[in-house]
N, C-alpha and C positions, 0 to 999 in steps of 0.2 A: 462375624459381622452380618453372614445373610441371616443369619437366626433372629435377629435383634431386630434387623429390619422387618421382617416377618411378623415380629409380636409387635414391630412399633405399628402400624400397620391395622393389627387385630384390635390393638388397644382402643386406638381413634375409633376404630368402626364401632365396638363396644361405649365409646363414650358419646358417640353422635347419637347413640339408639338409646341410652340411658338420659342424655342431654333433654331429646323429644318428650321423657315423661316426666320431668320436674315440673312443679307446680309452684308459682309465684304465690308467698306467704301476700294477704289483704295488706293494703298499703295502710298504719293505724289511721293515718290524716283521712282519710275516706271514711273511719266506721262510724261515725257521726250521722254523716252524711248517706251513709246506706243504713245505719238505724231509723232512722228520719223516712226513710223512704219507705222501712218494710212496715211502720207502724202505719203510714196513710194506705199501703195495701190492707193491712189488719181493720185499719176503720171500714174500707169498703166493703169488704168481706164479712163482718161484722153486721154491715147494714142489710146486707144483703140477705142474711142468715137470722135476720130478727122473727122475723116468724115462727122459728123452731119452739114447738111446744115443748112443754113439760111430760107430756105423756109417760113419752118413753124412757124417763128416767126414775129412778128408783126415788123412791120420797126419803126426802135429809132432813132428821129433827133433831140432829146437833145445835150445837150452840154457835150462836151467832155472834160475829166482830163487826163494829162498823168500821169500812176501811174506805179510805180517800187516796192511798198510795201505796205501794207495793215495791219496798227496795231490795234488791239482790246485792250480796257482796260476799268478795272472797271468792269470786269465780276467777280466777285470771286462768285457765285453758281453755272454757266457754264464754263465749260473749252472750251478752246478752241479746244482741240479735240471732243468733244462734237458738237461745231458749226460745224465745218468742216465734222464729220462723218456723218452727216444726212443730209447735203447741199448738192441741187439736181441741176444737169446742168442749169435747168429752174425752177425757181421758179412764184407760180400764188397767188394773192392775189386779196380779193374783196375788190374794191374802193367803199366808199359808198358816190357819189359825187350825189345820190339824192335820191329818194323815190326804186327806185331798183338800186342795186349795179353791179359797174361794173367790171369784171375781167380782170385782170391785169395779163402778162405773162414780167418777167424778164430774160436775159440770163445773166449766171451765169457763163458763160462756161469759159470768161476772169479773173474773179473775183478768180476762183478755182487754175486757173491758174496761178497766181502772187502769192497764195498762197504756192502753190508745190513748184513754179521756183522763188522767191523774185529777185531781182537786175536788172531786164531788162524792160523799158518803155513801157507798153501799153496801149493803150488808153480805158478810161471805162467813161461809158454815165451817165449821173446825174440822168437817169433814173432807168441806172443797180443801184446808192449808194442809191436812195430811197429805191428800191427792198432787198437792201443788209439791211439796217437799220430793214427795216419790218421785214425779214428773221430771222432777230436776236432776235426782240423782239416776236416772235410766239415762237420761242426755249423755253424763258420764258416761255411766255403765256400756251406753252402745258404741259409746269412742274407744272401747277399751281401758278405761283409767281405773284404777283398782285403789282402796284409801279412800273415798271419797265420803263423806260428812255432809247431810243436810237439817238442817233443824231452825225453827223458833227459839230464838234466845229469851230463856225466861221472864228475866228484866222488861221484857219486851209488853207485858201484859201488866195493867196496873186493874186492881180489883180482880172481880171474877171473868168480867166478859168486858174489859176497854181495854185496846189497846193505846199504848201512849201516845199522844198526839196522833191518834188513830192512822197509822203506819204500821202496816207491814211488814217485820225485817226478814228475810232469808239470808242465813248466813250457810255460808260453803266453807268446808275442810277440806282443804287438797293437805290430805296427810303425806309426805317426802321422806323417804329412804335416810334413816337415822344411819344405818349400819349396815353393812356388808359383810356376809363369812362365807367360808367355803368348807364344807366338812368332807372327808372323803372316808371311802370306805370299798372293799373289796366285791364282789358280787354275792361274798357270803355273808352279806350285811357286818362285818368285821370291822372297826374301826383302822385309818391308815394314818400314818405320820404324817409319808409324802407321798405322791402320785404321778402321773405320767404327762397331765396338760399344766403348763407352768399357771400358778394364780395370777401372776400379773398377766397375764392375755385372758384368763376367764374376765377379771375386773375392770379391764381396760376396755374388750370387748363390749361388755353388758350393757343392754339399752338403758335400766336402771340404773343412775347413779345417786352417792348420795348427794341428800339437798335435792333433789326432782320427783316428781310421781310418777308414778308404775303406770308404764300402759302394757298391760295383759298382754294382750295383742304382739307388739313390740318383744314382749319377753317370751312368749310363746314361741314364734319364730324362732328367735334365737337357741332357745332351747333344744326344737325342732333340727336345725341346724349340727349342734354339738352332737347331738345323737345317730350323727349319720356314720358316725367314727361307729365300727361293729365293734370293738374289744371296749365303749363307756358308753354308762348308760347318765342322761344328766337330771336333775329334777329341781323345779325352784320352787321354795316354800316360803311365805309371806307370813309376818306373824306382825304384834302388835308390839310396838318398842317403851320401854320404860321413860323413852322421852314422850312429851306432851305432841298430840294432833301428828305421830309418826311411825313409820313401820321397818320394819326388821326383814331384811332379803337374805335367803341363806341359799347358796346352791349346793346343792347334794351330789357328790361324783361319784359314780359307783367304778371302777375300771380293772381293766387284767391290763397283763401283761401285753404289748403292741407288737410282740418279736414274733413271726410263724416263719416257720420253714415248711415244704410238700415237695412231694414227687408224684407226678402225673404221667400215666398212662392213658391215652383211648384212641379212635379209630378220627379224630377230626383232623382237617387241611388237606392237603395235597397227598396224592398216591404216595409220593416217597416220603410226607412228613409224619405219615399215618401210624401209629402206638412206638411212636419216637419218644422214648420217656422225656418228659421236662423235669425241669429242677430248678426251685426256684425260694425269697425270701422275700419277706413283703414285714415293713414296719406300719404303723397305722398312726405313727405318733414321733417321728423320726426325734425332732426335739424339742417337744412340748410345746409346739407353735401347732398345735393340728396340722403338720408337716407329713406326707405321707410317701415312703419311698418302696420299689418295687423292685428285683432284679430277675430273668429266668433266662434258661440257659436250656436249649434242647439238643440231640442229636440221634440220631441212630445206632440202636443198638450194632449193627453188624458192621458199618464202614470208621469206627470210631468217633474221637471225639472233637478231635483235629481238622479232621477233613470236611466234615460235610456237617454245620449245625448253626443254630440260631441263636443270636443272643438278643435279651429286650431287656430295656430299664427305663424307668419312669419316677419322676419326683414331681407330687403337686403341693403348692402350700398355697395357704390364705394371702392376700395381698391387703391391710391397710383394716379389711373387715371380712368377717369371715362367709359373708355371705357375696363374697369377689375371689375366687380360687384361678390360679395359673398350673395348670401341667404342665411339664415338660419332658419330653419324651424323645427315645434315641434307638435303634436297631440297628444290627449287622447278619447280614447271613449268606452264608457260602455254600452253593450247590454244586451237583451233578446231575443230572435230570436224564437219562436214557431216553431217548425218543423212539417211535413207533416205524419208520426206517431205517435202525440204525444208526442214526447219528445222533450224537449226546451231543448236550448243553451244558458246558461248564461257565461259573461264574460266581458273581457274587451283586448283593445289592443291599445297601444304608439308605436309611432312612433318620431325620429328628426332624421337631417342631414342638407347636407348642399348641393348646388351647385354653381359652381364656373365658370363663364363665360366668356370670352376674345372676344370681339369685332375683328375681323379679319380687313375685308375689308369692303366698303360702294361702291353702285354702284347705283346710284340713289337715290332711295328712298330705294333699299334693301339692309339689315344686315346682313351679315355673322358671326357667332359667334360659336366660338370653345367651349365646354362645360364638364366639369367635376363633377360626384355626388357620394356624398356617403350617404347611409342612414344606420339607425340602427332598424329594426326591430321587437316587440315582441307583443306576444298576448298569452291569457291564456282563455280555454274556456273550460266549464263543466256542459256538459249534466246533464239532470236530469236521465238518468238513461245510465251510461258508465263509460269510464273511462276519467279522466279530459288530458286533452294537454295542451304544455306550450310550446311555438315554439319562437326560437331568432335566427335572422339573420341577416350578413352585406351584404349589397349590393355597389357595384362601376359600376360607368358606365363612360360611357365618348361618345362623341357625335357630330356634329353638329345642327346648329339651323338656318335655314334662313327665316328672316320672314319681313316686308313691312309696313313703317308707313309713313303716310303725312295728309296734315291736312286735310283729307277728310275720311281715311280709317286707321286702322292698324289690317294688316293681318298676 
């Protein structure tokens, strides 16, 4: 019961500090009305920036559309105050039309323009709706959304240079997760039947599902995450699905065996714990829930194995999502400690608790992780000549953790 209390405890704390960084999705009934708002900033800014020459932009002798309106559709993860609020007079994009790419400057300044003022003809270069198209799918591209489709629907052009009813269309493909598979395979690129992390937790996990779009980003993590397990390596691979405007998610599991056993010698801990061999077993995959259980057992070679040694075991598994992990942890150990006037210290002291850790943010290769512990404390020790102690204590803490894993290092 005190353990339970202890992690109820950590939990809360964990969830007040998680609670402070959620962010209230835009209420829909407002974007109207905060549309409305950012274009009457776009007119001022607009007016403001009317003097901006031609100079400095590269001369466009594409072909010209007369446009009066400029409709977006098919964006439903981007709004369209969104496009418009980060859309910059000129936009530059790298062309990669060979071995070095080349930089592309679009003026943008008509484009914003027909946007604020709709209903009056001006002419825009086929150069500025390339520019426009790109413009939109980087919006994407910088949200992390992967699948994404921008284009001029053909239909859209009547003759050589009218548009219909001289309108504008942008249409967006948010291409969605047709399929889900999971192929596994040995570390010697070996194909495998079955493997060690159960698929319904890779599936159920995955930020991807199907019917949604791919945020890179989102799956990256995640990725990032599975890969902390040292005995699997994970990889996700996007491909193009034999359904219409859809893509194909495949994760790749490469894994060994989760089972080790070691015996350890060296000169660390205490005078008396010092080339005490250890023995110990550690699973990295208990049962296919990225479950990970530990046990080690030490003593001294020369007083046996009964009398004088340490036991420790630990079990951590994912809670809910895998970027929310609970350890739980437990020791025992029974001394003799000779002291420096002749009087030994006999005893014993136990220890459990738990820590509770919340993956924050990822930024590369490094993990920020929010962290919550409690432990439970006690030890009984008595001299051969004094009076005996008997000490119990709870401890809480709570914390950050930042630390750096890739397949070369984890620090």
């Amino acid at each position: 019961m005190r353990l339970l209390r202890g992690l109820t405890v950590v939990a809360l704390m964990c969830f007040l500090v998680l609670s402070s960084v959620v962010v209230a999705e835009p209420d829909k009934e407002s974007e109207k009305a905060e549309l409305e708002e950012l274009i009457g900033k776009l007119r001022v800014s607009l007016e403001d920036k009317a003097s901006l020459g031609d100079s400095s932009l590269p001369e466009d002798t594409s072909q010209r559309f007369a446009v009066k309106e400029i409709r977006i559709s098919g964006n439903h993860l981007v709004s369209i105050g969104e496009l418009l609020e980060k859309m910059p007079l000129t936009y530059s994009a790298v062309e990669e039309r060979d071995v070095n790419g080349v930089e592309e400057i679009y003026d943008f300044r008509t484009v914003l323009d027909i946007f604020v003022n709709p209903g009056r003809e001006r002419e825009v270069s086929l150069k500025t709706i390339q520019g426009l198209t790109k413009y939109v799918l980087s919006v994407y591209q910088n949200k992390g959304y992967a699948g994404i489709y921008v284009y001029v629907p053909a239909q859209a052009v009547e003759g050589e240079a009218k548009l219909a009813d001289n309108i504008l269309p942008i249409e967006v493909i948010e291409g969605k997760v047709a399929k889900i598979t999971i192929e596994r395979y040995d570390f010697d690129r070996r194909e495998k039947e079955e493997g060690f992390l159960k698929e319904s937790v890779v599936r159920s996990w995955s930020p991807a599902q199907v019917g949604a779009v791919i945020n890179k980003k989102e799956l990256g993590d995640y990725v990032n995450l599975l890969n902390l397990n040292p005995d699997r390596y994970v990889s996700a691979v996007i491909s193009r699905s034999t359904e219409s405007n859809a893509l194909n998610l495949t994760y790749d599991l490469y894994e060994s065996s989760p089972w080790h056993l070691y015996v350890q010698v060296d000169n660390s801990g205490t005078d008396d714990r010092k080339w005490a061999p250890k023995v110990g077993i550690v699973n990295t995959n208990l049962t296919g829930i990225d479950d990970r259980f530990s046990a080690m057992y030490q003593a001294p070679w020369e007083k046996g194995i009964e009398e004088e040694y340490a036991v420790f075991g630990s079990y951590s598994l994912p809670v809910l999502t895998p970027r929310l992990r609970l350890n739980l942890y437990s020791g025992y150990s029974q001394f003799d400690i000779p002291g420096l006037t002749g009087i030994d210290f006999i005893g014993n002291g136990s220890f459990y608790g738990g820590v509770l850790s919340y993956n924050l943010f990822q930024k590369d290769d490094w993990f920020f992780d929010i962290t919550g512990t409690y432990s439970h404390e006690k030890s009984r020790v008595t001299p051969s000549l004094g009076i005996e102690s008997d000490v119990s204590m709870d401890l809480f803490g709570g914390g950050v953790h930042l630390h750096r894993s890739d397949d070369m290092s984890d620090t």
